[in-house]
N, C-alpha and C positions, 0 to 999 in steps of 0.2 A: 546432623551432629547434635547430640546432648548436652543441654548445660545444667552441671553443676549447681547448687548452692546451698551456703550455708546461711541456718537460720539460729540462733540465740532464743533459746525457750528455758526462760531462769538461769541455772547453773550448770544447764546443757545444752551442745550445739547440735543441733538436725540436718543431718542432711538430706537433702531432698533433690528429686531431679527434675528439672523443667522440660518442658515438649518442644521438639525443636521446633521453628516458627513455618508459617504454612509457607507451597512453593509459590514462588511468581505468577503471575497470570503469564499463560501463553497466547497471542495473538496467532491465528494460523489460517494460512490464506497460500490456494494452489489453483492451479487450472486442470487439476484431476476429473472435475464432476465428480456427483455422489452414484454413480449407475451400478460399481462395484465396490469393492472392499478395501481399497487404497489409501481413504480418507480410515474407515474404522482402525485398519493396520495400524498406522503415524498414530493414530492415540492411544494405542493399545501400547505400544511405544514408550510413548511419552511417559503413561501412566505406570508402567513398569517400572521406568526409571526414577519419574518422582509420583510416588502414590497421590492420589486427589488432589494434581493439577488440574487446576482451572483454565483450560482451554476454553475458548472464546471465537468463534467462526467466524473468520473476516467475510469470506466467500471463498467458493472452491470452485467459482463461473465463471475464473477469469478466463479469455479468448484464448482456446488452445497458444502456445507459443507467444504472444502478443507481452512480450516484456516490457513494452511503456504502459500497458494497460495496469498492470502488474504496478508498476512502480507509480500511478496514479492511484489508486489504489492507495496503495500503502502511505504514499501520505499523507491521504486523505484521512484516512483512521488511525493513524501512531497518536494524532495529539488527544484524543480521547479515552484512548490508556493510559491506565497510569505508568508513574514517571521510571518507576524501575520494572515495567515491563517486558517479556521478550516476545520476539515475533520469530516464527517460522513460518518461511515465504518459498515456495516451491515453484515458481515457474520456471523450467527449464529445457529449453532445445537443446543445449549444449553439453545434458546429463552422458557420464563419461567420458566425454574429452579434456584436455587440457585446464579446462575452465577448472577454478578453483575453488572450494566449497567452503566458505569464511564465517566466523563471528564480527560482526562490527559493533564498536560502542558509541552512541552517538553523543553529545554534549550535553542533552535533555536528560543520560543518562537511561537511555534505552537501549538494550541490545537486539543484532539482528543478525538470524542464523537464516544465510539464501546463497546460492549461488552468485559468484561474484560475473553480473553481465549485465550490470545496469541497473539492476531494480535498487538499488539506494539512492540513484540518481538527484531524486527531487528531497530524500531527506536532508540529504548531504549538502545542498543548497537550503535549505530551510533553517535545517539544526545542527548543520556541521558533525563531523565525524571525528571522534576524540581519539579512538585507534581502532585494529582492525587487527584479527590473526586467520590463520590457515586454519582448518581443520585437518589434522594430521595424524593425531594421537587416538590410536585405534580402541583405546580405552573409552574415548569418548563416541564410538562409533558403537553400532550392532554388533559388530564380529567383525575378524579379520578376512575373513570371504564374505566379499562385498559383491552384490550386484550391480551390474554397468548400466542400471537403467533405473533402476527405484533409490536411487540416492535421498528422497523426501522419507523412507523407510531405514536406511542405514546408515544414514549419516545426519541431516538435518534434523530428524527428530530426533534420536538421543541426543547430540548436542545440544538441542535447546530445551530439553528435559533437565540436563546436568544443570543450565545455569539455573533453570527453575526452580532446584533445590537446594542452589544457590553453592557450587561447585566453583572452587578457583578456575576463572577463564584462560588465564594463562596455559594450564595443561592442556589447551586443547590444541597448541599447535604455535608456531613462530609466527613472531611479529609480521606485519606488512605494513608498507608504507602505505597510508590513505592517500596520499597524491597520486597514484599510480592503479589504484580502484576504476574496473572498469565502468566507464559512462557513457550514459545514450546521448545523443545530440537532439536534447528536445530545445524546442523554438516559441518563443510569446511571440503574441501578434505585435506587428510595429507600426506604427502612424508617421506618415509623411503630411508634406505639405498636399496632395491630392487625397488620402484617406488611410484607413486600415486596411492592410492587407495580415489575413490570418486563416484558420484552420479548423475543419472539423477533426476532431479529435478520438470522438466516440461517442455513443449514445448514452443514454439516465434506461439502464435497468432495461424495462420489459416494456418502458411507455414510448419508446424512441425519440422522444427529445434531444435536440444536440447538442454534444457539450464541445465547446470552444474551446481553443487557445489564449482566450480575450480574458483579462481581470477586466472586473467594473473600473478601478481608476483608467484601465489604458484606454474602455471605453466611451471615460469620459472626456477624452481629449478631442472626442469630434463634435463635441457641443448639444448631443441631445438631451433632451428632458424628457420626461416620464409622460406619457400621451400623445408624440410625437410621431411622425412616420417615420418608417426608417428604409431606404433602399439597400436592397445587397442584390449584390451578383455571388450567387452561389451554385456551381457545378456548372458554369458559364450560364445560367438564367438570370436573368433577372429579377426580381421583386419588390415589393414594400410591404412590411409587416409593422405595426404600433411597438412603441416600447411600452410594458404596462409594468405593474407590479406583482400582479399573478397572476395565472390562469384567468378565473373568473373574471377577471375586467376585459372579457371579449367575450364575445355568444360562441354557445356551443361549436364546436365543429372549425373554428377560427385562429387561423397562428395568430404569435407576437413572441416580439423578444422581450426577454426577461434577466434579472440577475439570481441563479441558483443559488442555494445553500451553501455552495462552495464559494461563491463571491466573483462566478464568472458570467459571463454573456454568454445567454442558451438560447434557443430556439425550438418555439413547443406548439403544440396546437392543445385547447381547450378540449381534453377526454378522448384527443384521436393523436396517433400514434406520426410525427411530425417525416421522421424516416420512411417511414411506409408509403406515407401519401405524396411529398416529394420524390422520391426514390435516391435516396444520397447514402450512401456507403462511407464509412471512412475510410482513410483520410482523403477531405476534401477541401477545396480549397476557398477562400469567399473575399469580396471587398466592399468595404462600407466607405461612400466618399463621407466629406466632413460636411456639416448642416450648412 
C-alpha cells in the first residue's frame, strides 16, 4: 500500500507519494532438502507475492517427518529474529489430511505459518501464543486447485508472503482457539533422590554430539563442578566422561560433557564424531546418579 503525503512548500502544497515500507523477513525451515526444486519453487512464491522478501534459511535438513526435530528447531532460532518476523515451517507427514494449515501469533509478536501438528510446541511454552487462525481463504493460497501433497508451495508460502507484505491476518481464515493447538508430548529430564534420569534427543549437526533433554540448571541439581567425573549409563552401558567447558579441555580423540550454546548438557568428543564412536541413535535413554 501507498502513502500519501502532503508537504507545504511556501504557498503551495506538494503532494507526494512515499514507498511503501519493505516486507517482513521470512524465517523458512522444511525437511524438503535442497536435491530438487521445491525449496527454489516456495521462494519463487514468496517473491511473487511480496517482491524482495527477505527470506532467511533456517534449514531445510530437518529429519524427514521428525516434527519435534522441527519444533527444536524452531525455537531455537525465532529469538534471533526479529520481533515482527514470520516463519514458514513445513514439516509435514500429515500434508492432506485433516490436519489444519494455520497462522499463529505468538506474544513476542511473531507469526507462524506451519501445519498445526506440534511444531509450535516449545514456542508456545517459551512465548505463549496470543491467537491462531485457519488458513481457509483461497485468496491467501496459490489457487483454488490445490495440491494434496506440496502444501509448503500452495498454501504455506503465500500465506506467509501475505503477511510479509504486511496483509491483514485476519483474511486469511477463522479464529482457533490456541488451547486446542495441536502438541507433542515432549519431556525435560527429572532428578530424583537416586539421580537424573533423561534423553538423547538428537545430535549437533554433522559433528554427532548429543543433545540432551538436560538444561544446565536441571543439571545442576546433582552437585557436579566443572572437572569432575561424571558416570552415565547410556544405551544401558556404562561410563565416565569429565565435565569440562569445552572441547579443548580434553586431548584429542576424548569425550566429556559439556554445556552447548543452547544452555543444555551434551555430549561430544574432542574432533571425533561422539554418535559414531558410541553408536547411539536417538531417542535414547541415559542416567546420571547424584555426586
Amino acid at each position: 500500500m501507498l502513502a500519501v503525503c502532503l508537504i507545504s512548500v511556501g504557498c503551495n502544497t506538494v503532494q507526494t507519494t512515499l514507498p511503501p515500507p519493505p516486507p517482513h523477513t521470512i524465517g523458512f525451515m522444511t525437511d524438503f532438502d535442497v536435491r530438487d526444486d521445491a525449496i527454489g519453487i516456495c521462494k519463487a512464491v514468496m517473491d511473487g507475492i511480496a517482491p524482495g522478501v527477505r527470506i532467511i534459511d533456517i534449514t531445510h535438513q530437518v529429519t524427514p517427518f521428525d516434527i519435534a526435530e522441527g519444533a527444536r528447531f524452531l525455537a531455537g532460532s525465532a529469538p534471533y529474529f526479529q520481533k515482527d518476523a514470520i516463519f514458514v515451517v513445513v514439516i509435514d507427514p500429515g500434508v492432506g489430511s485433516a490436519r489444519k494449515a494455520i497462522i499463529a501469533k505468538s506474544k513476542v509478536g511473531q507469526y507462524f505459518v506451519l501445519p498445526d501438528n506440534g511444531l509450535l510446541t516449545l514456542v508456545q511454552d517459551r512465548d505463549g501464543i496470543e491467537a491462531a487462525r485457519e488458513i481457509t481463504n483461497t485468496q491467501w493460497m496459490i489457487g483454488s486447485k490445490l495440491s494434496s501433497t506440496f502444501h509448503g508451495r500452495d498454501i504455506f508460502s503465500p500465506a506467509g508472503a501475505h503477511l510479509a507484505r504486511g496483509d491483514d491476518w485476519t483474511q486469511a481464515g477463522p479464529e482457533l482457539d490456541v488451547s486446542k493447538l495441536v502438541r507433542l508430548d515432549i519431556h525435560t529430564a527429572t532428578v530424583d533422590d537416586k539421580g537424573l534420569q533423561g534423553q538423547v534427543i538428537g545430535t549437533d549437526g554433522p559433528f554427532g554430539n548429543l543433545v540432551l533433554n538436560v538444561p544446565s540448571d536441571t543439571f545442576a541439581k546433582l552437585g557436579y563442578q566443572l572437572g569432575d567425573k561424571v558416570p552415565v549409563t547410556l544405551n544401558n552401558h556404562k561410563y565416565e566422561f569429565p565435565f569440562e567447558k569445552t572441547f579443548s579441555d580434553v586431548p584429542l580423540g576424548k569425550p566429556l560433557f559439556y554445556i552447548d550454546s543452547r544452555g543444555r548438557l551434551s555430549l561430544g568428543i574432542n574432533q571425533r564424531n561422539f554418535a559414531e564412536t558410541y553408536k547411539i541413535t536417538p531417542p535414547t535413554d541415559l542416567f546420571i546418579p547424584k555426586k
